[in-house]
N, C-alpha and C positions, 0 to 999 in steps of 0.2 A: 217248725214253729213250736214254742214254747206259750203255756199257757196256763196260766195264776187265775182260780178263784179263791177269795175270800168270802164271799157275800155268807155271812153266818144262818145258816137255817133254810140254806138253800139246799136242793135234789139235782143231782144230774140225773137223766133220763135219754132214754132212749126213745127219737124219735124216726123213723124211715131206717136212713142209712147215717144220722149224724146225730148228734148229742144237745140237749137243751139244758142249761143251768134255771134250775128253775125257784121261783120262793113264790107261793102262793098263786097266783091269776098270772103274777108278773117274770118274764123272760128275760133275763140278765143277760147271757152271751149264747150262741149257738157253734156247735163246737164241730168243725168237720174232721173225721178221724184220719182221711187220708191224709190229710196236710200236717197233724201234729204229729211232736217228735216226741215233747212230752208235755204230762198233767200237773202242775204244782197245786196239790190242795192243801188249804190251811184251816186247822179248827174243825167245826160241827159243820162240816158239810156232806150229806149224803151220797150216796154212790147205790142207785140199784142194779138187781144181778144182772140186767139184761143190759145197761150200760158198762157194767162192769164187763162182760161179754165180749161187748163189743170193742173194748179198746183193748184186753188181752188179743182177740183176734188179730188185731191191728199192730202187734207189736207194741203199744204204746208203753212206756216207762213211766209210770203214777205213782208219783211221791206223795205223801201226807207230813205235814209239818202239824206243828201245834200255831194257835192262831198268831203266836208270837212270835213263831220262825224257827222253833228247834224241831230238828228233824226226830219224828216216831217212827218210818220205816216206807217202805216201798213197795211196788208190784210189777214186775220188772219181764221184760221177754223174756221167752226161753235162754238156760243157758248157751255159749255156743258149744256144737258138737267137737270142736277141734279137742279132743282129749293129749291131743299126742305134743299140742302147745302148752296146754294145762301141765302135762306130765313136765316139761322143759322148765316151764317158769318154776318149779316145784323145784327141781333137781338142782336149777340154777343158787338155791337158795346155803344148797350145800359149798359152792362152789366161790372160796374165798378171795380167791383173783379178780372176779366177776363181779361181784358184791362190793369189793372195795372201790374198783372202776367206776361203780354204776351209782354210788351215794358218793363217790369225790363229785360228779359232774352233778348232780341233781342241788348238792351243797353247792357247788361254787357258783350254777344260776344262781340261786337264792340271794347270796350272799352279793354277789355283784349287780344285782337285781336293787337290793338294798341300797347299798353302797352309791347307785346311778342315781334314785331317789334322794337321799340326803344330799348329793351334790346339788340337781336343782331346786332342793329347798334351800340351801344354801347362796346360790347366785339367786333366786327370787327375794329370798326373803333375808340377804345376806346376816346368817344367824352361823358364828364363829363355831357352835357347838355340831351343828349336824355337818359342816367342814368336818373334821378334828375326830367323829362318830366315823364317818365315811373313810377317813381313812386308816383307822382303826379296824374295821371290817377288812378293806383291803388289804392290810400285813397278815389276818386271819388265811385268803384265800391265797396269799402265798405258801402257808403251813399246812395246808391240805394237801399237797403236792409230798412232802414230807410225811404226813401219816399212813401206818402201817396196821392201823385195824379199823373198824368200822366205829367200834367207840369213841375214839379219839374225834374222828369225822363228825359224831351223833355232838360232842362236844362243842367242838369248833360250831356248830349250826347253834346252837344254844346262845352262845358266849356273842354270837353274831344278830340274832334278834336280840339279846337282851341290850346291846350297846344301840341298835338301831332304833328301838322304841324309847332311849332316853332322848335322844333329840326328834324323833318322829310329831311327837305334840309341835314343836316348833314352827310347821308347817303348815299350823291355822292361825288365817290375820286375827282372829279372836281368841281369846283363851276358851276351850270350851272343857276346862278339867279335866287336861290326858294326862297323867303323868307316866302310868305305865298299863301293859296290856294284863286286864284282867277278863275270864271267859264268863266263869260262871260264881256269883251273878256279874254282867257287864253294869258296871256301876257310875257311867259319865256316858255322855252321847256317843262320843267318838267309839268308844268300845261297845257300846249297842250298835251300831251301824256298822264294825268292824267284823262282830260275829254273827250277825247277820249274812253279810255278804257273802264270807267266809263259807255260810250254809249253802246259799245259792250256787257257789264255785264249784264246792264238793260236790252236789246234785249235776251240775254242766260237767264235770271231770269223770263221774261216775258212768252217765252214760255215753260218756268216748270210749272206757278202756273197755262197755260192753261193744260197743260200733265195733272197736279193734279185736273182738273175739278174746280179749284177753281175762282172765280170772282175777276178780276186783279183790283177793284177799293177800296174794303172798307178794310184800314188796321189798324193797331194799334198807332203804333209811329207817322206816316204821320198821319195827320187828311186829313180828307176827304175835296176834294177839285176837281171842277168842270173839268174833264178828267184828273186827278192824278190817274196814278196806286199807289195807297198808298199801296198794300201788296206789289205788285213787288219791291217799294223802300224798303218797308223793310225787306225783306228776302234779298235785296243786302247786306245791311249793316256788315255783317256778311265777307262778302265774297270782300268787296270793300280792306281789309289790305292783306285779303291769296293771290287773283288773282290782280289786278289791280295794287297796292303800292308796294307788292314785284316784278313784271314785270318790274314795272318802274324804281325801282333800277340795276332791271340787265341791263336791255336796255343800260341803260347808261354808268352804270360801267363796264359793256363787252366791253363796244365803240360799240356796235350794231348800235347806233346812238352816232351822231356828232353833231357840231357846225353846219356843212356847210350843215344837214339834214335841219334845219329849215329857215325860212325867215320872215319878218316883213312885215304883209298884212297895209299898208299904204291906205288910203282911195284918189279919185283922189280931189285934191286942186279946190275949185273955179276958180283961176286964170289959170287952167291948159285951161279953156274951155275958155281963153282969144284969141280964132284965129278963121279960116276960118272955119267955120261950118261944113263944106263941107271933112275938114279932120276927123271931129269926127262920120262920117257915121258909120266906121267902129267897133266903139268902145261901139256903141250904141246897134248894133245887138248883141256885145259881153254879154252885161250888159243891157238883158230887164228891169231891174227893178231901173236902175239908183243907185243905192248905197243909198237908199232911202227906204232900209226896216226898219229898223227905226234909233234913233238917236246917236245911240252911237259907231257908226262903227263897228258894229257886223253883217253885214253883210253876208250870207252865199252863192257864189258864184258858180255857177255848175261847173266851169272852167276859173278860174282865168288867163288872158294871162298870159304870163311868164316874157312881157317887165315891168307889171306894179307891178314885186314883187320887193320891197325892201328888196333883200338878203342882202346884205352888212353890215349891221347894226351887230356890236359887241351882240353877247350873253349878257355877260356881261348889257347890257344897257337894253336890253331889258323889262326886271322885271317894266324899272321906265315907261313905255311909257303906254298908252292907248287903241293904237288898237293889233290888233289879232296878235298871231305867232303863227304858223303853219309849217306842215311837208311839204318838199317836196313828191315828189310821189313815188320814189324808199323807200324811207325812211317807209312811209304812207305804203307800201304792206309790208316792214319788219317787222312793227308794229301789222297788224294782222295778218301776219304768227307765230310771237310769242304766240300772244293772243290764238291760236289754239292749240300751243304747249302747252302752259301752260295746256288749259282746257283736254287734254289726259294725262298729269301728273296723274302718281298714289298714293295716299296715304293711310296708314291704317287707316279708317275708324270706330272708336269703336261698332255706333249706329247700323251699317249691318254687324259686324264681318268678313270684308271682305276687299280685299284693291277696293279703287272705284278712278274713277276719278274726277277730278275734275268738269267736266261736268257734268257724274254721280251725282256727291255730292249735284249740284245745281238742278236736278229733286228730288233727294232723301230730302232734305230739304221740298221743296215744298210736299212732299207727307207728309212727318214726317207735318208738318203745320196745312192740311187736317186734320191727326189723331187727335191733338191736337183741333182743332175746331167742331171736331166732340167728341168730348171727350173720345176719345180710348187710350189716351195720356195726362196724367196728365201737364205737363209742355214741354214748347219745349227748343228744347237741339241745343245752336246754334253750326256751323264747330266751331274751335279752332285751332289755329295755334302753333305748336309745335315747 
């Protein structure tokens, strides 16, 4: 079990043998240790040692986001003791056969993954461009077959999201100003709610490849790079068009989410702090770090007031501006109460003969991974989207 608080200025505590989210007199959620898998905390929310105690005892996997969903960092079980798989995935990285094998298949999920997407936005929403997109991708995954180094491949994966997300917008009965994917800042709803999810995936991805024992740093596609989970990105890749891309089209096209879900975080002006000093006390305690994390208003806030969001602001307009949009917070608990649905979604599964879920799917991968670096497993066989 998987389990999110948000409630801002809230304690967890240790009570007995289980955990109480607490804010003042009042009990928010009661947490049993044996049943979670893992902690999703967001923002200012507290942790004492003796519940902190308790859920390292437990194994448990405690992630901390900022209240907006960007991941700050983790607390995680032990590593696993298998050193002598450590040592393999390491060695494997030397190993250029290997590596080309194991980022051809990781690419051509992706890509076909994509490709299956644009097709049914294409007979849904019969839109001639995500046709035309789609099989454009698909003369890419003919060419990977043909490539002879890993670059050329890291290419090919490039050339294949950037053609995908020109007809990807087409996919909402509303215009909600996609045009193309931007991360930071995510500047239109769709790409708030894309990297978002995004975030989610990578937390659900990350503690599979620890299930699977396997070392969350040295991967194939991702080059390695100084605390980059480069496997965990790449066993996402896969899973980023089945879970994340098709969510975000229902989200929308359900109306789960609205216009009036999001708002445009506006940075506070110079001139704002043109008065009596003495009125900006308040605003100070709000904002320890002065909006001064660095320079490009990407900011991530624990609990942004309410006075200083720029809701107003047309959709529409959105896309062309430069700072952050973002969910509100009713909106924000819809979004991963979906993201949960989704990952219980069943489907038949070839590789287990069995229907598995989705969350399933994403330990079962990681194990299928394991096999393949262990060489029990000729090639790895990425999900596919049907």
């Amino acid at each position: 079990m998987v389990v999110y608080v948000r409630t801002q200025g809230a304690r967890i505590i240790k009570e007995g043998r289980h955990l109480l989210v607490r804010k003042g007199d009042a009990v928010y959620h009661t947490l049993f240790t044996y049943k979670l898998d893992q902690l999703v905390i967001f923002g200012n929310v507290e942790i004492t040692h003796q519940a902190l105690a308790q859920l390292m005892r437990y194994g448990i996997d405690v992630v901390f986001l900022s209240f907006r969903g960007r991941y700050l960092g983790r607390i995680s079980p032990p590593e696993s003791k298998n050193v002598f798989l450590h040592k393999r995935q390491y060695s494997l990285l030397g190993n250029e056969t290997f590596t080309l094998r194991q980022v051809r298949a990781i690419v051509a999920g992706k890509l076909a993954n994509m490709a299956t997407l644009l097709m049914r936005i294409k007979r849904s929403r019969n839109v001639s461009l995500a046709s035309q997109k789609a099989h454009e991708i698909q003369s890419l995954i003919r060419l990977l077959f043909q490539a002879e180094s890993v670059d050329s491949l890291r290419g090919y994966e490039g050339r294949g999201s950037a053609l995908y997300f020109e007809a990807f917008g087409r996919g909402f009965i509303e215009n909600q100003g996609f045009f193309r994917r931007v991360r930071r800042p995510p500047t239109d709803p769709v790409n708030s709610v894309l990297s978002l999810l995004y975030t989610f995936l990578m937390n659900r991805v990350y503690a599979a490849v620890r299930v699977a024992g396997l070392d969350p740093y040295p991967g194939f596609l991702h080059a390695l790079d100084y605390g980059r989970y480069s496997l965990v990105l790449d066993l996402m890749e896969e899973f980023r068009t089945i879970i994340a891309d098709t969510l975000t089209l229902s989200l929308f096209n359900l109306k789960i989410l609205k216009r009036e879900d999001f708002y445009f975080e506006e940075p506070v002006r110079e001139e704002d702090f043109v008065q009596d000093p003495g009125e900006r006390i308040a605003d100070v305690s709000r904002d320890p770090i002065g909006l001064i994390a660095n320079g490009h208003g990407d900011s991530e806030l624990l609990d942004l007031p309410e006075q200083r969001m720029a809701g107003e602001m047309p959709v529409e307009d959105l896309s062309t501006g430069k700072y952050p949009v973002k969910l509100r917070d009713a909106a924000f608990k819809r979004v991963i109460e979906a993201f949960e649905q989704k990952l219980t979604t069943s489907f038949h599964y070839p590789p287990a003969e069995r229907q598995l879920t989705y969350g399933e799917a994403l330990i079962f991968q990681a194990g299928h991974c394991r096999r393949v670096i262990e060489g029990e497993a000729d090639v790895y066989q990425p999900v596919l989207l049907k």
